[in-house]
Steps between C-alpha positions, in 0.01 A plus 500: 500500500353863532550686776298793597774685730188757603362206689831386692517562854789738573758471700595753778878532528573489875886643644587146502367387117554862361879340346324228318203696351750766381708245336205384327478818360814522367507163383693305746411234734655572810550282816603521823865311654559492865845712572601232781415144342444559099148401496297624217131507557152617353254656614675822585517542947728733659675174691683210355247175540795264546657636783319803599790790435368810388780616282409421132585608172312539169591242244420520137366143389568411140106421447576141387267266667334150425158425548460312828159405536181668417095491467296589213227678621142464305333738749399854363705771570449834425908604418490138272361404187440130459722211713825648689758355714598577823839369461775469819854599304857404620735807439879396377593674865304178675194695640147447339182739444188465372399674190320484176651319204394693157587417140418131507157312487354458833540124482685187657619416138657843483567586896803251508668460836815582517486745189725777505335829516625901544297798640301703318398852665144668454393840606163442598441880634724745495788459748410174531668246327447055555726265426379171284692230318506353211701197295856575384415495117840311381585276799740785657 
């Protein structure tokens, strides 16, 4: 899969996302945990879903995940060459997010449920940095 990064929509980091895009550019996936009952959670919000306390810390996730459920999209798209999923991930720290899965035929033969996967970080513009995932080559 081929992807034109000049024709991805960017994202705008926000005071309460700006953690998480920085960590993308430095290579780590980072998550939020609630300070009062040890939720983590994803998307980044400046309160803790669970229980609504607004002390939270940054956590750095490990970027193991395994692929949860996806859709292969046939559709043209102008950031996509050919067939690409749209995949829903489960992160080893229990939250889930979608993303892209690269590396691997776009195909139910090859987009096994379950399959272990890590994150794999792409500048798309500068400063601006996505996070993807893709199989763990040896089963790690």
């Amino acid at each position: 899969m081929k992807i034109d990064f000049e024709q991805v929509t960017v994202p705008v980091p926000t005071p309460e996302t700006e953690h998480f895009w920085s960590g993308c550019v430095a290579g780590e996936l980072r998550l939020q945990q609630c300070d009062d009952c040890s939720d983590v959670y994803f998307p980044p919000r400046p309160f803790c879903p669970e229980c609504g306390h607004r002390e939270v810390s940054i956590l750095r996730g490990t970027g193991k995940a395994r692929l949860l459920s996806y859709v292969i999209n046939h559709r043209p798209h102008p950031a996509f060459d050919g067939p690409y999923a749209i995949a829903v991930v489960e992160l080893e720290e229990g939250v889930t997010m979608m993303a892209n899965i690269l590396n691997v035929p776009q195909t139910p033969e090859a987009l096994i449920l379950d399959m272990p996967l890590k994150v794999a970080f792409r500048s798309i513009r500068r400063g601006i940095v996505l996070p993807y995932f893709e199989p763990v080559g040896d089963g790690s």
